[in-house]
N, C-alpha and C positions, 0 to 999 in steps of 0.2 A: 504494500500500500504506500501510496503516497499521500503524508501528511501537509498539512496548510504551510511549511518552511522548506516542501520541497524534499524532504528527505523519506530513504523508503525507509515505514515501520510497519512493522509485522503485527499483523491484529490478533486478537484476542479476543475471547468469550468478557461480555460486559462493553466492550469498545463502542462508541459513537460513532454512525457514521452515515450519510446521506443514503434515504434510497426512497425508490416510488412508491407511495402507499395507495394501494388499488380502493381501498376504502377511503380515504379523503381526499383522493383523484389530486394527489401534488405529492412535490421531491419532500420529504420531511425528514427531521431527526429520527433515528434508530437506533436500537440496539443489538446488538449480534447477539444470536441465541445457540446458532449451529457453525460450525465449519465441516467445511468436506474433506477427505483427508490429504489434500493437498492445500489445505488450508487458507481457502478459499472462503469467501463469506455464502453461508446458504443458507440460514434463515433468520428474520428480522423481526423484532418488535419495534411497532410505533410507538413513538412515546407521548404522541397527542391522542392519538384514538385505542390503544394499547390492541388493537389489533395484531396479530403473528403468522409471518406469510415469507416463501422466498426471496431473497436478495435479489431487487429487480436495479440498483444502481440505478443512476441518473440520464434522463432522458433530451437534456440539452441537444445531445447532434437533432433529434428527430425537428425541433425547430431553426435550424443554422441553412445557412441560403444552400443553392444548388453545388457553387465549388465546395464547399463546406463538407455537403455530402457525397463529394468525387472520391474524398480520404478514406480509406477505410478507419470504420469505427473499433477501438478497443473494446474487448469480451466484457461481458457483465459479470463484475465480481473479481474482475483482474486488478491487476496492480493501482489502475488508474482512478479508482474508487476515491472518493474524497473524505477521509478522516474529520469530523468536526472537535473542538473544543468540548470539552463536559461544562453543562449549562449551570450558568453560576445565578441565583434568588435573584428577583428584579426587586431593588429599594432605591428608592428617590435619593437616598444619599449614596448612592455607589459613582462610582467614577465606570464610564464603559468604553469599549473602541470600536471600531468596524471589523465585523467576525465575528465579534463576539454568542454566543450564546446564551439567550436567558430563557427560565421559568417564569412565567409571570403567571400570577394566584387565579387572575381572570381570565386572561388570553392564552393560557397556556404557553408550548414552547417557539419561541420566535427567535431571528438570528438580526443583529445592528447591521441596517445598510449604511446607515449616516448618522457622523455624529455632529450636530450644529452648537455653538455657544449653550450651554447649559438645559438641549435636547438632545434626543437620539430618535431616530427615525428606526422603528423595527418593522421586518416583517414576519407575521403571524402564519402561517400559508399561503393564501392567494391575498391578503389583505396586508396593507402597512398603515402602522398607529406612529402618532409621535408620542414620546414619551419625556417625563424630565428625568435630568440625572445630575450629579454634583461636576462641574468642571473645573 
């Protein structure tokens, strides 16, 4: 796997990490439940809708223009899998960056697209909230 610094790290049972949830029809946070024994990701919990289903990885090429889709696309569940951050509690006094991962009590798990002067702009699945935070 390759983690968000670019380096390859090997997954683990418990690990975070993106993939399609066929029940909330979007790329969400997961948990790895199975590997295959080449150590592969193969099966996931969501951790918004706690649903559990195989490792479907992220769906980006399927909207990327026509060159885009000349490349051939990397296997699902291969190295190219995106590793997330473990979600740290949303509190108005937290300091956050872009990447980041939070819990939040209402909205559930959402990931910081933008942080602006003392907001953050998150998105929730298909929806983004602003939010305040300490700067």
């Amino acid at each position: 796997m390759i983690n968000t610094s670019g380096r390859v790290q090997r997954v683990r049972l418990g690990d975070d990490v993106v993939s399609r949830c066929g029940r909330c029809k979007d790329e969400r946070n997961h948990q790895i439940e199975a590997l295959d024994s080449g150590g592969n990701i193969e099966r996931v919990t969501c951790k918004t809708c706690r649903s559990t289903h195989l490792h479907r990885g992220q769906r980006a090429e399927a909207k990327k223009s026509d060159a885009a889709k000349r490349q051939p696309a990397s296997p699902v569940g291969s190295a190219t899998a995106r590793i997330v951050r473990p979600a740290r509690s949303y509190s108005p006094g937290e300091t956050f960056t872009v990447g980041d991962v939070i819990d939040h009590s209402k909205f559930g798990f959402g990931e910081v697209m933008d942080v602006r002067s003392g907001k953050i702009e998150v998105k929730f699945g298909g929806e983004r909230r602003t939010l305040i935070h300490k700067h």
